[in-house]
C-alpha positions as CSV (number, residue, x, y, z in Angstrom):
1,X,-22.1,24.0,-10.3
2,X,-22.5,27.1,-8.2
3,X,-24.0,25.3,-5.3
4,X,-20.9,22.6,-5.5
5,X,-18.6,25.9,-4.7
6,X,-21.1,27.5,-2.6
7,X,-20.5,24.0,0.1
8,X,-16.9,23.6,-1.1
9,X,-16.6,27.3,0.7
10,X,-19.1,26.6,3.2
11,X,-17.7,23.6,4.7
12,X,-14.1,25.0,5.4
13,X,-15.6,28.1,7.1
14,X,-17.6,26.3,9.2
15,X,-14.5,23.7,10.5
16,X,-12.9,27.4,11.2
17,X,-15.4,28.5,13.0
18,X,-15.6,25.5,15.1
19,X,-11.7,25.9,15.7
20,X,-12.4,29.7,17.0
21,X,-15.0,28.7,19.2
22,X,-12.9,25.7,20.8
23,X,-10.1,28.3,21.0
24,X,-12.4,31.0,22.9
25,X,-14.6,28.1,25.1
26,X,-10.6,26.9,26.5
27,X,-10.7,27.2,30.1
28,X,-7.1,28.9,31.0
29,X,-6.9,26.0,32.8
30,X,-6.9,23.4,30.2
31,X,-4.4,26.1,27.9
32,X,-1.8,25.6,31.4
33,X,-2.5,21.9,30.7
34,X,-1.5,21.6,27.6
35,X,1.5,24.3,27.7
36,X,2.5,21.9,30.6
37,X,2.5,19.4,27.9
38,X,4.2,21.0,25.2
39,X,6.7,21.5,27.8
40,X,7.6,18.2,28.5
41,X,7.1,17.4,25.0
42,X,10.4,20.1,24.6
43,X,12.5,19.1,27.5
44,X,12.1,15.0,26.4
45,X,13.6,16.6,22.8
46,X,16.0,19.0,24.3
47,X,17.0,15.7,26.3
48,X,17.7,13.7,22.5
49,X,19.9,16.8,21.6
50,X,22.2,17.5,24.2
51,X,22.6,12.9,24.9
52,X,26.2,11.7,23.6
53,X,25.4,8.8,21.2
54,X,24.7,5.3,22.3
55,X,28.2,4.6,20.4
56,X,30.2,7.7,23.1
57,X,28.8,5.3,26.4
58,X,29.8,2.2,24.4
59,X,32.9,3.3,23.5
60,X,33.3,4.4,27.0
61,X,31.6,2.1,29.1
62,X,34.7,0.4,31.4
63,X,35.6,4.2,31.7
64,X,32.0,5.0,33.0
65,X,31.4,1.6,35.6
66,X,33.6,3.8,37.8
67,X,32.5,5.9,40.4
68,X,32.1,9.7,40.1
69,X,32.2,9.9,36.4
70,X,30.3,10.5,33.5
71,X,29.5,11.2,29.9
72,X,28.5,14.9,28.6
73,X,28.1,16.9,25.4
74,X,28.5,20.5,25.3
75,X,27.0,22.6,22.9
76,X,28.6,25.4,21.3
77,X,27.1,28.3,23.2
78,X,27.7,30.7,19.5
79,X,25.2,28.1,17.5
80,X,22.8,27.2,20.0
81,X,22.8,30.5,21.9
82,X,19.7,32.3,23.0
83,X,17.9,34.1,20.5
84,X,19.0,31.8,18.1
85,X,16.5,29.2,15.9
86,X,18.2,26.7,17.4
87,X,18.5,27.9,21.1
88,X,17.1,25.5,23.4
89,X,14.7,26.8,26.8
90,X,16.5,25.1,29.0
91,X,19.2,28.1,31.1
92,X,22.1,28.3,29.2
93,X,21.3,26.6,26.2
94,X,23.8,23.3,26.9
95,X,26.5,25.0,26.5
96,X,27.2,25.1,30.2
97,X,27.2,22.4,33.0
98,X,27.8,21.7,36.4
99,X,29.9,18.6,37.2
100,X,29.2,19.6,40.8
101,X,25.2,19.0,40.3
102,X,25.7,16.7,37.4
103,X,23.0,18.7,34.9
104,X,22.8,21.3,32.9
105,X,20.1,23.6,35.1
106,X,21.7,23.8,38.4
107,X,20.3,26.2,41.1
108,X,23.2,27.7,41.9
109,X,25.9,28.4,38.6
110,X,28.3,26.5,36.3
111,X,31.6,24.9,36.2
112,X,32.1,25.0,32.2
113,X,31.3,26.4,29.3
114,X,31.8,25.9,25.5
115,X,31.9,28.9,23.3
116,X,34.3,29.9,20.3
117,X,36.0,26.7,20.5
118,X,37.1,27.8,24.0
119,X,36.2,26.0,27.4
120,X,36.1,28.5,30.4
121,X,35.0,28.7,34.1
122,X,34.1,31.3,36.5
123,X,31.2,33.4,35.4
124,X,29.4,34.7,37.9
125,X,30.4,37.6,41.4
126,X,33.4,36.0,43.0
127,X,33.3,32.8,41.7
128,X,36.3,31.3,39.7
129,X,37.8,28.8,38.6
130,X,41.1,27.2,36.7
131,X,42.1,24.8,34.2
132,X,44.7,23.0,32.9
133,X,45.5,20.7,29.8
134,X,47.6,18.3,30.6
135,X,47.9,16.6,27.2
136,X,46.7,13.4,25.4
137,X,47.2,11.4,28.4
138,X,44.5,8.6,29.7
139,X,42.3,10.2,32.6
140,X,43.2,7.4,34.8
141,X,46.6,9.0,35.0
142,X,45.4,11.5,36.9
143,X,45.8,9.9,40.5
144,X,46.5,12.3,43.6
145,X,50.6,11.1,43.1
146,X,50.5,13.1,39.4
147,X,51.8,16.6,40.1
148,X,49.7,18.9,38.4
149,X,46.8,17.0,40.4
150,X,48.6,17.4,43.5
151,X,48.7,20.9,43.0
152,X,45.3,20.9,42.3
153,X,43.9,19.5,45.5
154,X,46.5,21.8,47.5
155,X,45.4,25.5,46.4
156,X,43.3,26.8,48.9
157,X,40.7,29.3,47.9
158,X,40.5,33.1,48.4
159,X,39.4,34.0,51.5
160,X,38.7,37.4,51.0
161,X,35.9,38.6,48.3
162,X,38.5,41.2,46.8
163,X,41.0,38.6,46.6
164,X,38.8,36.1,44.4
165,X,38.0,38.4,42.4
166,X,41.8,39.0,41.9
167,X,42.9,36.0,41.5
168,X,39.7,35.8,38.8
169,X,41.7,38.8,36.5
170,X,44.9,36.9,37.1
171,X,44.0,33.8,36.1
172,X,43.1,35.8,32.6
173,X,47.3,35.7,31.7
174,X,47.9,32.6,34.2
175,X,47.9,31.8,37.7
176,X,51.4,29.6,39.0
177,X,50.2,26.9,41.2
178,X,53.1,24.7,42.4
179,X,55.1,25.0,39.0
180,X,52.0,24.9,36.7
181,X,50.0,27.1,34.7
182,X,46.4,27.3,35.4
183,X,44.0,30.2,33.7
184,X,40.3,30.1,33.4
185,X,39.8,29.3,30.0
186,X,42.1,27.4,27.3
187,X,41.4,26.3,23.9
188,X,39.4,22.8,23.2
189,X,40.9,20.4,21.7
190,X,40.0,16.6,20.7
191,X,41.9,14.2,22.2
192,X,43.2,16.3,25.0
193,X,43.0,16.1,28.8
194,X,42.4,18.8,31.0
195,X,42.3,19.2,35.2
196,X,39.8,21.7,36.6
197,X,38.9,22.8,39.8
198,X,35.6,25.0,40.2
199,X,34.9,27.3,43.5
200,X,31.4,28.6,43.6
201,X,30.8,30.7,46.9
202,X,29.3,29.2,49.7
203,X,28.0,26.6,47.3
204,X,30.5,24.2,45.8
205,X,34.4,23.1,45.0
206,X,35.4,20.5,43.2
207,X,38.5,18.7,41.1
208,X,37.5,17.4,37.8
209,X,39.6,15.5,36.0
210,X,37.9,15.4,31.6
211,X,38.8,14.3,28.5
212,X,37.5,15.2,25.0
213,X,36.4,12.4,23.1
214,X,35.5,13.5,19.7
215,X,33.7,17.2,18.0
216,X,30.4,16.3,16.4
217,X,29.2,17.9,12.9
218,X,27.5,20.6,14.8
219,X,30.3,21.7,17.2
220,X,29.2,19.9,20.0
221,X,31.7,18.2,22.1
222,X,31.6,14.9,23.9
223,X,33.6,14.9,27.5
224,X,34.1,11.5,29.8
225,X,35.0,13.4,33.0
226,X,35.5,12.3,36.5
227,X,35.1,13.8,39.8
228,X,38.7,13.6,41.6
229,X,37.9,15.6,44.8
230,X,35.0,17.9,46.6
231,X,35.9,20.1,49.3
232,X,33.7,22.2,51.9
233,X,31.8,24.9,49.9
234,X,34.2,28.0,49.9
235,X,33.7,31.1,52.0
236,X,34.7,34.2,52.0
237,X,34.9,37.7,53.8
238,X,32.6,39.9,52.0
239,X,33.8,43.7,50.9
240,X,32.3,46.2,53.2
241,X,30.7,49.3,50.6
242,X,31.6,52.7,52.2
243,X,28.9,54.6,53.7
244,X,28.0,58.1,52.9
């Protein structure tokens, strides 16, 4: 009996000591390797998460034959936030994307974000940004003859870096723009259409025209959105700092 227990013992020791040697003979080579792996392993997960379902793209698919459009979930940036057991590596957790880049990860910032049931632009320096909701109307509405679009299209950006920053605070309470409204962040809400126009210095501008489909379990929302309009990366006269 005692020499049953003796190589009962014996036998997982000796699998743990294999392990530790494996572990210590590891070229650091071969541990890059297989983070590299566990990497894409994550990312082709991370990819599953933030996907709309296969029943969003067929529910919109007439919608998405079109040019300049596409299909998106946000994630609510509160429950999938960094830090969080749920938080995903990828910058900015999918709570934020870029229509102008079309991802998630662009190099150079964001054109939306979801947090607190809330959908803002303009985070970053000068950058800003406005939107509006236009109501539960279809996005193909939304031509270049529809108003609030017009006015849209026609604001020309700040040309002056204390000026966009401004216009960033005033947009806070509400920015007129040709008889309509615009701020930089309104509440979501199903159903409901909204224009946006993004201007990211000396990187990007662009007119989106979205509409949120549905809220899933989590929080997470599903956009259709279309690109109206791009326009030359803004520019703008930078503030000179004072010398001493």
């Amino acid at each position: 009996m005692n020499r049953i227990v003796a190589v009962a013992t014996f036998v997982p020791t000796l699998v743990l000591a294999s392990l530790s040697v494996a572990a210590q003979t590891q070229s650091r080579e071969q541990i890059f390797k297989e983070l590299e792996t566990k990497r894409a392993e994550i990312a082709a997960l991370e990819k599953k998460v933030l996907a709309p379902s296969d029943a969003d793209r067929d529910a919109n698919a007439e919608f998405l034959s079109e040019s300049n459009t596409g299909l998106i979930r946000l994630l609510p940036r509160e429950t999938y936030g960094s830090g969080d057991k749920r938080s995903l590596t990828i910058s900015g957790n999918g709570a934020f994307y870029s229509f102008a880049s079309s991802t998630y990860e662009p190099k150079r910032g964001y054109d939306i974000q979801l947090s607190q049931g809330t959908l803002s632009v303009g985070f970053a320096g000068m950058d800003y940004g406005m939107i509006l909701n236009v109501g539960d109307i279809p996005l193909h509405e939304l031509t270049p003859d529809n108003l609030a679009v017009r006015a849209l299209f026609e604001y020309a950006p700040a040309t002056k870096e204390e000026d966009a920053r401004k216009t960033h605070r005033t947009l806070w309470q509400g920015l007129e723009v040709a008889g309509f409204t615009f701020k930089n962040r309104v509440p979501a809400k199903v159903s409901n259409t909204y224009l946006l126009r993004s201007m990211l210095y000396d990187d990007s501008d662009a007119a989106i025209a979205f509409r949120i489909t549905r809220q899933d379990t989590d929080g997470s929302l599903i956009l259709i959105y279309k690109v109206l309009k791009t326009f030359p990366a803004p520019k703008a006269e930078r503030t000179k700092i004072a010398e001493n």
